[in-house]
DOKEVEX-963579 format. One line per field, with one value per residue (C-alpha): residue number from 0; residue in three letters; x, y, z. Coordinates in nm, 3 decimals, m for minus. Example, Ala and Ser with C-alpha at 12.3 -4.5 7.8 and 13.67 -1.06 7.14 Angstrom:
<rs>
k = 0	1
r = ala	ser
u = 1.230	1.367
v = m0.450	m0.106
w = 0.780	0.714
</rs>
This chain:
<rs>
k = 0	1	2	3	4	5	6	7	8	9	10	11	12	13	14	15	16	17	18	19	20	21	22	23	24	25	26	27	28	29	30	31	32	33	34	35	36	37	38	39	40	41	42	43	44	45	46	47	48	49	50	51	52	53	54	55	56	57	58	59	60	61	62	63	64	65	66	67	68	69	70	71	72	73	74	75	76	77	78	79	80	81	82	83	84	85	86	87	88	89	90	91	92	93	94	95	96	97	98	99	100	101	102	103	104	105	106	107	108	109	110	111	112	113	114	115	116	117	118	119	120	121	122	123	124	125	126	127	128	129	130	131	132	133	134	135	136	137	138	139	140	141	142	143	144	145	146	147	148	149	150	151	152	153	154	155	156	157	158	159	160	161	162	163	164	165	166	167	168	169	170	171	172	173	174	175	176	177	178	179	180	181	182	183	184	185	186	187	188	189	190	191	192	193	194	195	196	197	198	199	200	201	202	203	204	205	206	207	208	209	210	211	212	213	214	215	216	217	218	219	220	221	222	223	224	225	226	227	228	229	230	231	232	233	234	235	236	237	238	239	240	241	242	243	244	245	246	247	248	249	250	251	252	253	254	255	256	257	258	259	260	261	262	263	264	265	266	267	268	269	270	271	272	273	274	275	276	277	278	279	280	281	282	283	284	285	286	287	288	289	290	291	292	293	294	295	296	297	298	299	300	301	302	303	304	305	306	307	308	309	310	311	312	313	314	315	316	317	318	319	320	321	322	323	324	325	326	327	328	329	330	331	332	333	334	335	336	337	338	339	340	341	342	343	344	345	346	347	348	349	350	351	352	353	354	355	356	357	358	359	360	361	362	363	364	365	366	367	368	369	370	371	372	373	374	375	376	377	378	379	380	381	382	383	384	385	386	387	388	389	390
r = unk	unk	unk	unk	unk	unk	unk	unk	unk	unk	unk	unk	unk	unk	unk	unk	unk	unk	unk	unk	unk	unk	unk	unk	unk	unk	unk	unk	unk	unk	unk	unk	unk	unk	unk	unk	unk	unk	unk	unk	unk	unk	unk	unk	unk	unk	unk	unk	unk	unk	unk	unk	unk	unk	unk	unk	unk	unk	unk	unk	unk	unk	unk	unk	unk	unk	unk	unk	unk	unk	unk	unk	unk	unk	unk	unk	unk	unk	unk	unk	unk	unk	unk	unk	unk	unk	unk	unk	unk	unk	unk	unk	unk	unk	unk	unk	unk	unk	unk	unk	unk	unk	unk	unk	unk	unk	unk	unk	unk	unk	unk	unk	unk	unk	unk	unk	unk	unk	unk	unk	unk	unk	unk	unk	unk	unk	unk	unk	unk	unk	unk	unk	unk	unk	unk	unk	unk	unk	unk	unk	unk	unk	unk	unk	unk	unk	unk	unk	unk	unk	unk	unk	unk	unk	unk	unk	unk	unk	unk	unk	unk	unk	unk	unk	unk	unk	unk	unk	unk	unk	unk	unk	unk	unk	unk	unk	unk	unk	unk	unk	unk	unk	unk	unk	unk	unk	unk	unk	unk	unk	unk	unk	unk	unk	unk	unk	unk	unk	unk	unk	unk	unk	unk	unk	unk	unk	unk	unk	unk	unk	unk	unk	unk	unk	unk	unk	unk	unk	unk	unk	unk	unk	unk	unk	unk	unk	unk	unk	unk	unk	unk	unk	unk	unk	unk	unk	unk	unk	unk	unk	unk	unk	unk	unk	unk	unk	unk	unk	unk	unk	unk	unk	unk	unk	unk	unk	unk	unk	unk	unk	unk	unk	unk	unk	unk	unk	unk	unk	unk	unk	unk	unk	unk	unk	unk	unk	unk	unk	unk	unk	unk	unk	unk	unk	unk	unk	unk	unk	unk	unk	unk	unk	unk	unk	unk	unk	unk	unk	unk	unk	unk	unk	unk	unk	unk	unk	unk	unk	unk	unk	unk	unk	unk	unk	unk	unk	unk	unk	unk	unk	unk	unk	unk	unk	unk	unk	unk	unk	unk	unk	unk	unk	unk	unk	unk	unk	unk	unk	unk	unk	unk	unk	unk	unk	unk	unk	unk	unk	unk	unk	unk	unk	unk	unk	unk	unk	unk	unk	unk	unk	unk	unk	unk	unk	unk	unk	unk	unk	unk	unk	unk	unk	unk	unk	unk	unk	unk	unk	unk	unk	unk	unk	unk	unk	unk	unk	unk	unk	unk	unk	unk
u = 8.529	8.189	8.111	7.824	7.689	7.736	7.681	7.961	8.029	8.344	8.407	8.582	8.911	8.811	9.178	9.344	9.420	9.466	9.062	8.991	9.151	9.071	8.680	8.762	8.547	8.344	8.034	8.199	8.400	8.181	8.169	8.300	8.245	8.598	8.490	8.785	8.658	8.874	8.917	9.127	9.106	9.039	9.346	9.728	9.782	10.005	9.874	10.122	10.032	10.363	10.297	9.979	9.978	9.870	9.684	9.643	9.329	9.279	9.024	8.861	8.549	8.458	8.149	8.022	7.723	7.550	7.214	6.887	6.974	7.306	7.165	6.940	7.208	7.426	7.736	8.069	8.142	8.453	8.473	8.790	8.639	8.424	8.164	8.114	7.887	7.705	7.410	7.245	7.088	6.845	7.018	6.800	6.773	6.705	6.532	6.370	6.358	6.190	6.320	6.290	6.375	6.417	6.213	6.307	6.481	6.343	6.577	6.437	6.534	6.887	7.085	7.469	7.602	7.952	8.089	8.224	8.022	7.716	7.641	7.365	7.533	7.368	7.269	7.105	6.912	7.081	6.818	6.475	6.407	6.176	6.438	6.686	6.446	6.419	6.812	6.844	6.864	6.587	6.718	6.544	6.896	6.946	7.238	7.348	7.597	7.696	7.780	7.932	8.143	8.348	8.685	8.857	8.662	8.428	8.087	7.770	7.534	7.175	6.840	6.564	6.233	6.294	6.425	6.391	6.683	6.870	6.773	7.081	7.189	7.499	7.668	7.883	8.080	8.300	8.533	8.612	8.833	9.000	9.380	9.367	9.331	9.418	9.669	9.713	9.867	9.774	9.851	9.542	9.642	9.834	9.971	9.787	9.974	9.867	9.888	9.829	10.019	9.923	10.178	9.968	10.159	9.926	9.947	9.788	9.881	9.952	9.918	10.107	9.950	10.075	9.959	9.714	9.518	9.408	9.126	9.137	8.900	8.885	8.593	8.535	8.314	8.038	7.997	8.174	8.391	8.711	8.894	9.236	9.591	9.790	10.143	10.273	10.137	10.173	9.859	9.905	9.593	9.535	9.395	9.411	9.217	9.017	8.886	9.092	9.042	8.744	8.460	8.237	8.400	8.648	8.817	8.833	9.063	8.886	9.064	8.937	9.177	9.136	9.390	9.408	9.436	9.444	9.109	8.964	9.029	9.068	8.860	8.960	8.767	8.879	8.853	9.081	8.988	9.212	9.223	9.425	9.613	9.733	9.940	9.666	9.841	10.132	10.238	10.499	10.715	10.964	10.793	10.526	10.552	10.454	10.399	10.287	10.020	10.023	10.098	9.786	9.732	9.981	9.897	10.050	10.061	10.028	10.125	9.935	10.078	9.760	9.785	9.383	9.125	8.944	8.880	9.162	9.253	9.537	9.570	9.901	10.023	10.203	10.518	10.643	10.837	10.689	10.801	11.109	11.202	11.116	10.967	10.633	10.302	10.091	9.775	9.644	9.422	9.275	9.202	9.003	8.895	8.807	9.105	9.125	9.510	9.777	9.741	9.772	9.577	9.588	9.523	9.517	9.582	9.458	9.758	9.844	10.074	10.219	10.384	10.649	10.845	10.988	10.696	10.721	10.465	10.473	10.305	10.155	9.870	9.745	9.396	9.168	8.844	8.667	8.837	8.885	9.278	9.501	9.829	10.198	10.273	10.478	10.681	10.869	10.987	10.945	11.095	10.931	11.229	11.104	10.989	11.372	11.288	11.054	10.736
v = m12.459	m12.268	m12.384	m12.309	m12.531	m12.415	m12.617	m12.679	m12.712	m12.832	m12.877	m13.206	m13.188	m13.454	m13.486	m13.787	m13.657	m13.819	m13.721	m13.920	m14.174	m14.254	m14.307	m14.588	m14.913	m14.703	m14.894	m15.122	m14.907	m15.018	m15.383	m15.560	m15.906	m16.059	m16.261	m16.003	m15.846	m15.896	m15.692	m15.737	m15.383	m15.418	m15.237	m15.150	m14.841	m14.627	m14.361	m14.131	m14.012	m13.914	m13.502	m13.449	m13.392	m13.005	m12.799	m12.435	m12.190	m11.898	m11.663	m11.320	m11.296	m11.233	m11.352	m11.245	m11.307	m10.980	m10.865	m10.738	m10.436	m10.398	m10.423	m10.146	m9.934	m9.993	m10.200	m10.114	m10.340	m10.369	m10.344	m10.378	m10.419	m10.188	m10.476	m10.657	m10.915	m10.887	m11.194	m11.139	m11.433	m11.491	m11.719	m11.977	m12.068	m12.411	m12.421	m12.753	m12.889	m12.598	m12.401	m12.000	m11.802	m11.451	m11.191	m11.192	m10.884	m10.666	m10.526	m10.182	m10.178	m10.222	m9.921	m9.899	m9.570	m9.431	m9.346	m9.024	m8.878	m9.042	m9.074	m9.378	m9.657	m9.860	m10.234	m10.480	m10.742	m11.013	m11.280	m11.240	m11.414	m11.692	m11.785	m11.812	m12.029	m12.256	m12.255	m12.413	m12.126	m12.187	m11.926	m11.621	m11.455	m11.173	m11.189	m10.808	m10.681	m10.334	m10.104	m9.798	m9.908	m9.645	m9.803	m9.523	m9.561	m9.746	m9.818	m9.892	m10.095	m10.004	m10.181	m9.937	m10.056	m10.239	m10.543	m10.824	m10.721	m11.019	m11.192	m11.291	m11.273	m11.376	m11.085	m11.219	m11.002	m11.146	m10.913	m11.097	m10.941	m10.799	m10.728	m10.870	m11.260	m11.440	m11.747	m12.029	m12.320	m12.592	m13.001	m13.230	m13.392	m13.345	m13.580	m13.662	m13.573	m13.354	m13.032	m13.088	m12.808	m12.649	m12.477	m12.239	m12.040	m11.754	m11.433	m11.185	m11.084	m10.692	m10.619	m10.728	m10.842	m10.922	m11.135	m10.866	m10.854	m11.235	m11.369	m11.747	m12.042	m12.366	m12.591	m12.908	m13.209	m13.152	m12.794	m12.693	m12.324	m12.186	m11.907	m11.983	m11.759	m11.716	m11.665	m11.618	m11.868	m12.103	m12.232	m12.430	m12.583	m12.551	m12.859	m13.202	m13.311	m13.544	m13.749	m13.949	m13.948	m13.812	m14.059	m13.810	m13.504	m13.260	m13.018	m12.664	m12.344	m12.054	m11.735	m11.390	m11.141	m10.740	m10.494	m10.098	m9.997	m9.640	m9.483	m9.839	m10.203	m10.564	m10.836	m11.175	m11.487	m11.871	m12.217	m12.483	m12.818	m13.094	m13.410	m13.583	m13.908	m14.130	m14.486	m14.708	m14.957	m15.058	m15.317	m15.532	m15.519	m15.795	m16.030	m16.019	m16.323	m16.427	m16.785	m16.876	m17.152	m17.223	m17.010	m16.820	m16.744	m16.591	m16.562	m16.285	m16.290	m15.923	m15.911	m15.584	m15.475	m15.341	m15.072	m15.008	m15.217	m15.156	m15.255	m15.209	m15.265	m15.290	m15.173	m15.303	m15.387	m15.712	m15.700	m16.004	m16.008	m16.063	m16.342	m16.072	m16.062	m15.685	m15.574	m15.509	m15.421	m15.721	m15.645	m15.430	m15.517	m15.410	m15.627	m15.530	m15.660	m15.583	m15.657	m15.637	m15.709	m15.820	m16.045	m16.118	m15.982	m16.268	m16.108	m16.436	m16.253	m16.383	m16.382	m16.451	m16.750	m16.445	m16.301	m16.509	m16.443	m16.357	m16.174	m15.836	m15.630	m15.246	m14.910	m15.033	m14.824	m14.877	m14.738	m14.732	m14.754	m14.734	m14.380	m14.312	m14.243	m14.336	m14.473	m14.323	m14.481	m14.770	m14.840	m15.111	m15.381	m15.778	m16.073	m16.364	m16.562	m16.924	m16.795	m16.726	m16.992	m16.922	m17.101
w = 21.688	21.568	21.215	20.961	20.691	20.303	19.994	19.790	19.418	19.244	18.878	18.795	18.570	18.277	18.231	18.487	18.854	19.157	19.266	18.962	18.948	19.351	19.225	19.034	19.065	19.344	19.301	19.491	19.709	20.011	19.961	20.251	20.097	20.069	19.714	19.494	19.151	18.858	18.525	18.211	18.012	17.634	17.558	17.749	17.888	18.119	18.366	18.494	18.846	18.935	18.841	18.861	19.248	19.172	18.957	18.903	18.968	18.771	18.943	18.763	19.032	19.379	19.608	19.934	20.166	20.277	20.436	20.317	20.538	20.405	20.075	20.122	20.288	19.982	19.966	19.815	19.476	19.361	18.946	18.707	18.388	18.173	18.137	18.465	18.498	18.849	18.953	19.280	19.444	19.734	19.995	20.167	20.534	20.694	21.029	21.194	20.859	20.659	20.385	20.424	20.087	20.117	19.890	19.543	19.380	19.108	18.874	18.856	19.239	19.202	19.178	19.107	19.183	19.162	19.494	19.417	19.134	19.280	18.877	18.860	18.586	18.345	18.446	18.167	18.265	18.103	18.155	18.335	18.653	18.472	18.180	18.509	18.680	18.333	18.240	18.615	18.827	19.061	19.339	19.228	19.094	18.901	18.611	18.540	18.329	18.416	18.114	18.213	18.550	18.658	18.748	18.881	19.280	19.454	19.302	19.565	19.509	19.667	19.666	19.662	19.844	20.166	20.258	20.536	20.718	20.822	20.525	20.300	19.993	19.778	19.549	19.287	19.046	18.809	18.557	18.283	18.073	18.371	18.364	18.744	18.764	19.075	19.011	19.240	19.225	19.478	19.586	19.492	19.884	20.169	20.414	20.754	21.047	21.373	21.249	20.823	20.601	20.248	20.040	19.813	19.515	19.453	19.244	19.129	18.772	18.743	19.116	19.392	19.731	20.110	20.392	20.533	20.212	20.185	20.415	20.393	20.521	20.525	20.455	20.529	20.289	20.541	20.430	20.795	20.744	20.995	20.949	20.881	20.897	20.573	20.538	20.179	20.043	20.366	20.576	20.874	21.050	21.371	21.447	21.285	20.974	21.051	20.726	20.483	20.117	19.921	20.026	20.193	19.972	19.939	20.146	20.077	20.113	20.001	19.940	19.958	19.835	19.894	19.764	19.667	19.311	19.293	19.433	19.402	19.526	19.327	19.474	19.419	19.595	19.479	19.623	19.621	19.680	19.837	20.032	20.287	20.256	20.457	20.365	20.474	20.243	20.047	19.762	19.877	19.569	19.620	19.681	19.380	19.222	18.836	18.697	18.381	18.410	18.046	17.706	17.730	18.133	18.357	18.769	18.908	19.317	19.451	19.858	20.029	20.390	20.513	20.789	20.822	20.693	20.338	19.974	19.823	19.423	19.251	18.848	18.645	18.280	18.181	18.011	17.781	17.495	17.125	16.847	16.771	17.142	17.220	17.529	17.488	17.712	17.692	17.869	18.189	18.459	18.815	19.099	19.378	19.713	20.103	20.338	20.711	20.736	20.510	20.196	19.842	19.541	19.260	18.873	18.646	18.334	17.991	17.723	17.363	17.174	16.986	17.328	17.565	17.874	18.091	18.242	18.423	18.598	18.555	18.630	18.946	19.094	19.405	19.548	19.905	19.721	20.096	20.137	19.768	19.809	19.531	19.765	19.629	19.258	19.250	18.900	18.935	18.654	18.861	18.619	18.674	18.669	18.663	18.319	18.136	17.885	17.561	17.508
</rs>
């Protein structure tokens, strides 16, 4: 399998997910010291994982890689929106340790030129090469916004004066108050097995698409990129996954959409990030067991089944009963430690004289902090029942 290095970049969701919630007490996610590490939150609280095993993508931009020759040749650009923004970027290249950059581009040298009429359109700088280079954007690009673009064929876009040719570069157009967006809904994991599956739901809003259209790819935490075969919506891989969890990174589906619209085409490109799970461990729910050592401290005995080695913690809320004997959530705490086969997790919880059993434990969350997995959700309701009688 020939693969090729590329840096990757993913936006985090600041709402809960599964990604999230998996990095949780990381700084010790490589602690093989068996001493456990105990925390009572400040507050209660409840986080549902059960739905939030997918999220949806909404794309309005394509990228591709192309050549200083092709560049100078012209390429075809594919515009749905009166305003498109266009950034061109040098790509670097790493060879025995050295960083290449390819020669940077002059705006005056860019040329976008309707196909048909061959009628030169406007570009505007939108920020010089310097205020790019001091806003963070070291790489020499280019942001354009094009203000004429003809939407009725293809558009080329030329570099005048000569370039390296096998130097590369990235184009990236994005249209964004296009009528075409790319939608697609995608699972935050997948199961490991020997030959993983990914069910993607993906549209394209005003324009249909089929199978031949859509060039996918998968790429791997370590930057490693396959082609892949897509089959409405369905992606089987050829060969098995071989990393767990999202300790080294995230894996990647990219999509790259092409379809015709009228004398033109819509380009679409999005990525989708994912990881694969595995049940490296499981709570053994009956036979937690909870004792109250006194009015103020319960223990409450946690029993892992531990199919491969790891530090594994364990978050869960404390039901009682207040003075008016309703159910209430008392407190919430996460346990963690390194395991290399089965055994107990003890939280020794810190209560009130204003609460009273019996004691359950709820909204059970279980994660591999070595492999940064959070393990299927576990909500279950265990009485203490050596505790039936009121303090």
């Amino acid at each position: 399998m020939k693969i090729s290095n590329k840096n990757i970049s993913i936006k985090l969701s600041k709402t809960f997910t599964l990604l999230t919630l998996a990095m949780a007490f990381t700084a010790n996610a490589q602690n093989k010291t068996s001493e456990a590490t105990f925390y009572q939150w400040p507050t209660t609280f409840n986080t549902d994982i059960s739905v939030a095993n997918q999220k949806t993508y909404i794309s309005d931009e394509y990228w591709q890689e192309v050549t200083g020759a092709q560049l100078n040749a012209g390429i075809k650009v594919y515009l749905s929106d009166a305003s498109t923004l266009v950034k061109l970027a040098p790509k670097a290249k790493f060879d025995e340790g050295q960083v290449f950059k390819p020669q940077e581009l002059e705006l005056n040298e860019i040329q976008l030129v309707n196909n048909q009429k061959s009628v030169k359109q406007k570009l505007v700088q939108l920020a010089a090469q310097k205020d790019m280079a001091l806003a963070g954007f070291k790489d020499g690009s280019i942001a354009l916004k094009v203000e004429n673009a003809s939407l009725a064929s293809e558009t080329i876009l030329k570099y005048a004066q000569p370039l390296v040719a096998d130097d590369k570069y990235i184009v990236h157009v994005k249209d964004k108050n296009s009528a075409f967006k790319l939608k697609v809904t995608s699972p935050l994991s997948i199961k490991k097995q020997l030959q993983p599956k990914l069910k993607l739901n993906a549209q394209l809003t005003n324009k249909q698409f089929s199978n031949k259209d859509v060039n996918a790819y998968l790429i791997s935490p370590l930057g490693e990129k396959v082609a892949l075969k897509y089959n409405q919506g369905n992606i089987v891989f050829s060969d098995e996954l071989h990393q767990l969890g999202a300790v080294k990174g995230l894996y990647q589906v990219e999509l790259n959409i092409t379809t015709d619209h009228l004398a033109n085409k819509i380009k679409r490109t999005i990525k989708v990030p994912f990881i694969q799970t595995a049940e490296t461990a499981k709570v053994v729910t009956s036979d937690i067991n909870i004792a109250a050592k006194n009015k103020t401290n319960v223990k409450v005995t946690v029993p892992l089944s531990i199919a491969q080695e790891g530090r594994f913690a364990v978050k869960a809320t404390l039901q009682g009963f207040n003075l008016n004997n309703q159910k209430v959530d008392i407190a919430t705490a996460e346990i963690a430690q390194y395991l290399y086969s089965d055994a107990s997790l003890i939280m020794p919880f810190k209560v009130t004289g204003i609460t009273k059993g019996p004691y359950s434990l709820s909204n059970i969350i279980l994660t591999d902090q070595t492999r940064m997995i959070v393990l299927p959700q576990t909500n279950i309701s265990q009485v203490g029942k050596d505790l039936d009688t009121a303090w």
